[in-house]
C-alpha positions in Angstrom: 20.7 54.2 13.0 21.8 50.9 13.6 19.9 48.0 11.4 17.4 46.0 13.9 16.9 42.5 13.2 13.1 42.1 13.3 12.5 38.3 14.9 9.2 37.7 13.4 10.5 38.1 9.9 13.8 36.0 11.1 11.7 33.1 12.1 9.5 33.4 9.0 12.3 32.8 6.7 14.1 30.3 8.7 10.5 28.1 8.4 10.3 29.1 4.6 13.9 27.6 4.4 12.9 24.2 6.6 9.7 23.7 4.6 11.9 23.5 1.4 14.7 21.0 2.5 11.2 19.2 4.0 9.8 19.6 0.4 13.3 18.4 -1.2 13.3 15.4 1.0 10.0 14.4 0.3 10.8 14.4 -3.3 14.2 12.5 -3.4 12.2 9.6 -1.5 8.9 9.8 -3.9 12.5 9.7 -6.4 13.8 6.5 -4.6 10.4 4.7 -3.9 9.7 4.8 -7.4 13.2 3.4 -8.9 12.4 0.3 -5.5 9.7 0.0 -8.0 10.9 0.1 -11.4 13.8 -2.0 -10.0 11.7 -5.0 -8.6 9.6 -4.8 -11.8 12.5 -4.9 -14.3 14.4 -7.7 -12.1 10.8 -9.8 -11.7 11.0 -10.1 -15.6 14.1 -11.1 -16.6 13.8 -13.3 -13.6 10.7 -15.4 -14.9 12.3 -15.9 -18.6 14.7 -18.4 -17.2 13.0 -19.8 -14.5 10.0 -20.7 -16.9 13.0 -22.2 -19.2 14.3 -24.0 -16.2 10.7 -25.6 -15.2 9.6 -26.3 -19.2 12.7 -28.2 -20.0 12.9 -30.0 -16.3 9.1 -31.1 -17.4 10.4 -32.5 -21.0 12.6 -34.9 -18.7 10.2 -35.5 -16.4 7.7 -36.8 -19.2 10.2 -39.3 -20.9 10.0 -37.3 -24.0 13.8 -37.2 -23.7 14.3 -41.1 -23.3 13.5 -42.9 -19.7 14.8 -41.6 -16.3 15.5 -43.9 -13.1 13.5 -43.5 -10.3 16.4 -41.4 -8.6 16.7 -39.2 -11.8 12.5 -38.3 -11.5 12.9 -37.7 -8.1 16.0 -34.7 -8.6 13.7 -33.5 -11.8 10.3 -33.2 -9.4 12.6 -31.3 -6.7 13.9 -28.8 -9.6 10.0 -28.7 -10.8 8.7 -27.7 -7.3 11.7 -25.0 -6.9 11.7 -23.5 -10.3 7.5 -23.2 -9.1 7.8 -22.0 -5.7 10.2 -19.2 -7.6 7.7 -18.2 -10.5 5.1 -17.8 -7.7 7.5 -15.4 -5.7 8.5 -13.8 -8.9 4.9 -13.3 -9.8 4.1 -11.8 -6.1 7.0 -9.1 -6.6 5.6 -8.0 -10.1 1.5 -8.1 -8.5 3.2 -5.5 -6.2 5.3 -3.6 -8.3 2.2 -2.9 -10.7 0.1 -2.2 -7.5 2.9 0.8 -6.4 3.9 2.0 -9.7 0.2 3.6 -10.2 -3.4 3.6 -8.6 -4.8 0.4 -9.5 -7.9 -0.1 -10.7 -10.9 -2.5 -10.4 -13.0 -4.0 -12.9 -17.0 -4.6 -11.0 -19.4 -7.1 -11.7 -21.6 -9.2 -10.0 -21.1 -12.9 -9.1 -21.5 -15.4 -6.9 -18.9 -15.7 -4.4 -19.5 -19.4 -3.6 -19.1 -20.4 -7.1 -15.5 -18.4 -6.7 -14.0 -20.3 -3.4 -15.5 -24.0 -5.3 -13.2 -23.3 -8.4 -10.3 -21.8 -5.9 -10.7 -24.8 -3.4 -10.4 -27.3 -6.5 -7.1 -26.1 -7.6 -6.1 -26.1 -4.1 -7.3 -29.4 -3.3 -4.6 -31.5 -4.4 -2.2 -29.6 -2.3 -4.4 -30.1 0.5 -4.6 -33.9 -0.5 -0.5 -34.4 -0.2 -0.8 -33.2 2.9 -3.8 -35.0 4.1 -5.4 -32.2 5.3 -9.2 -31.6 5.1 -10.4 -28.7 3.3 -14.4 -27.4 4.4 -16.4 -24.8 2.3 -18.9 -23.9 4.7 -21.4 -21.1 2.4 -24.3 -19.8 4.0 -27.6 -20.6 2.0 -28.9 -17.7 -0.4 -25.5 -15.5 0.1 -25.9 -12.3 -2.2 -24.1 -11.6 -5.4 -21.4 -10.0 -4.5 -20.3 -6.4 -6.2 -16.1 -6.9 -7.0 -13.4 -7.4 -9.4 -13.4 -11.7 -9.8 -9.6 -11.6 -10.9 -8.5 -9.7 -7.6 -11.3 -11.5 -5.4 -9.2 -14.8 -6.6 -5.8 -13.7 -5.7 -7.0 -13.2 -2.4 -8.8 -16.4 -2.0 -5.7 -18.1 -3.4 -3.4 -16.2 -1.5 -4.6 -17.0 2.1 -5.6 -20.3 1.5 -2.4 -21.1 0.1 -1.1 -20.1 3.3 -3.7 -22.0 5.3 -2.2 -25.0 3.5 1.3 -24.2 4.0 1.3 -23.1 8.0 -0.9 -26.0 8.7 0.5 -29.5 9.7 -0.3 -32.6 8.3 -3.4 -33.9 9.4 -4.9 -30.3 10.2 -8.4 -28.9 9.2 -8.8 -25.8 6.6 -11.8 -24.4 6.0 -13.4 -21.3 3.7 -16.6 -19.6 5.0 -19.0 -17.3 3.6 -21.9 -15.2 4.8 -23.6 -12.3 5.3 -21.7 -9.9 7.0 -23.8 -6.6 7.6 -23.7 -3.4 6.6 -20.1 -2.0 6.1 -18.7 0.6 8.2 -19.4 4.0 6.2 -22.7 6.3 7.4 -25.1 7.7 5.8 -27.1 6.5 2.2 -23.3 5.2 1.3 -23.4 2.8 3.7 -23.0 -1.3 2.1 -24.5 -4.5 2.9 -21.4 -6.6 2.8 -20.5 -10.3 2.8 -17.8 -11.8 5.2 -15.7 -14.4 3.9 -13.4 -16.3 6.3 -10.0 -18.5 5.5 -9.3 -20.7 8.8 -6.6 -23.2 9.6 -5.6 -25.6 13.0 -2.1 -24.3 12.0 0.9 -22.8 13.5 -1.3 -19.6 14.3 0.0 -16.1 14.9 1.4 -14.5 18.0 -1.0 -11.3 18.8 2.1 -8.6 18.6 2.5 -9.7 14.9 -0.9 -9.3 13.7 -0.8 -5.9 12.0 3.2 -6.8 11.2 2.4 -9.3 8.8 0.5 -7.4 6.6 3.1 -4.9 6.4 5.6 -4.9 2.8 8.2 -7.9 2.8 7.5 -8.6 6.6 8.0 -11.9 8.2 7.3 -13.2 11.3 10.6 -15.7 11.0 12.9 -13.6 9.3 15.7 -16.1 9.9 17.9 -17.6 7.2 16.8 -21.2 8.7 12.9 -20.3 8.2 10.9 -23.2 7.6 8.5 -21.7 5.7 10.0 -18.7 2.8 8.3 -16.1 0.7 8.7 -12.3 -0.4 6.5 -10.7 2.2 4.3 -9.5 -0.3 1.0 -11.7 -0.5 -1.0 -10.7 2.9 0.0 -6.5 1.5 -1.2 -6.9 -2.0 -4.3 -9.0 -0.5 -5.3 -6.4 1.4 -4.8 -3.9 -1.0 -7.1 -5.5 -3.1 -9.6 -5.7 -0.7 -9.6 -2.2 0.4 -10.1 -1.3 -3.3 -13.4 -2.3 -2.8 -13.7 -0.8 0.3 -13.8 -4.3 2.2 -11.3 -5.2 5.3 -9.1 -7.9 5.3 -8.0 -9.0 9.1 -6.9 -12.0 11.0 -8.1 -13.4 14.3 -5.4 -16.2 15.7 -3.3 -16.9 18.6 0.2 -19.2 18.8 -0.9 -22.8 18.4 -3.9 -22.4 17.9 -4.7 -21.8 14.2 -5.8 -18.9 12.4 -9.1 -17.0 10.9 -8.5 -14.7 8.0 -11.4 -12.5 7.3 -12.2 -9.7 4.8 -15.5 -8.0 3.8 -16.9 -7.1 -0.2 -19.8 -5.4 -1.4 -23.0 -7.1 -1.7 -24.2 -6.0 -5.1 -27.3 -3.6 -5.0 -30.3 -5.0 -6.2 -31.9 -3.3 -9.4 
């Protein structure tokens, strides 16, 4: 008798064969996202060796140690002192991320005040703000719990978005960080969180509604023109919100063209004992 080809079988193995070229593909990216990785963090630290070279010796002239400048040399040495900084800070973005992809990162708790945080971010900051004449507000609500978070990652995000706030904003503008109580957090049940809401806001540029989810998004920029005013790596607002989702906060922003921006996350209030 003649063989007949049974069609349930047929189709069976024909799936069996799609699921493995699916389970191949999967693998060669996992392959290729993790040598992106390896590749930004190799590249991010031979990078900084030179450019820290660069900014030591350019400060050495700077200082006169060297012998005297003219006011025309200082100025070409502070322009290659600003440059070789604005680098180091990209440089140091690409390896935040690269560590942040490569594994799981973790978090280190404990309880502090939050205020105490944005007055030691806002003095570094200040000066910046200064040179630009802008004002800078802390506006912390009264008795504001501890909060329950990893200090070193809560300061990258501070720093991060209010560096931003400073650099989007014109002369002249108004900055301001808030803090307060912000509810309980989303999850239900006995797991649920009282959280506090910390706010970055600016009378910048703002951001066009279409690109709010875009600019949190890996190397994205609203401008991606080569004539940008404003450059970076496109990695600050993801690792930000990385880290804030680590503690199982939410990092968004509320803003409209011309008309400034509001960058908000949520942390953990710390339990009392």
């Amino acid at each position: 008798m003649p063989h007949v080809a049974d069609p349930a079988s047929e189709r069976a193995q024909r799936l069996e064969r799609e699921l493995a070229e699916a389970r191949r593909q999967v693998e060669e990216l996992r392959a290729r996202d993790q040598l992106k990785t390896q590749f930004l963090s190799n590249i991010s630290h031979d990078l900084r060796t030179p450019l820290t070279a660069v900014v030591t010796h350019a400060e050495i002239l700077r200082d006169g140690i060297l012998g005297p400048l003219s006011e025309r040399q200082l100025e070409s040495i502070h322009g290659i002192i600003n440059g070789g900084r604005q680098l180091l800070g990209q440089v140091a973005e690409i390896l935040d991320y690269a560590r942040a992809t490569a594994t799981a990162p973790s978090i280190c708790r404990e309880h502090f005040r939050i205020d105490a945080l944005i007055d030691e971010v806002a003095s570094l900051n200040a000066p910046m703000a200064d040179r630009r004449a802008l004002s800078l507000e802390l506006r912390i609500e009264q008795e504001l719990p501890l909060v329950d978070a990893d200090r070193d990652k809560v300061r990258h995000v501070l720093a991060n978005l209010l560096g931003n706030a400073i650099a989007f904003t014109p002369d002249g503008g108004r900055i301001w960080i808030a803090a307060e109580s912000g509810g309980a957090s989303d999850d239900a049940g006995d797991d649920a969180r009282d959280m506090v809401l910390v706010e970055v806001g600016d009378t910048g540029i703002g951001i066009s509604e279409e690109f709010h989810e875009m600019i949190f998004a890996e190397f994205a920029q609203v401008d991606a023109s080569a004539s940008r005013a404003h450059h970076g790596t496109g990695l600050g607002l993801t690792i930000a919100r990385r880290f804030v989702e680590l503690h199982g906060g939410r990092l968004w922003v509320e803003s409209a063209l011309g008309r400034g921006s509001r960058f908000r996350f949520t942390l953990p209030a710390a339990r009392p004992e």
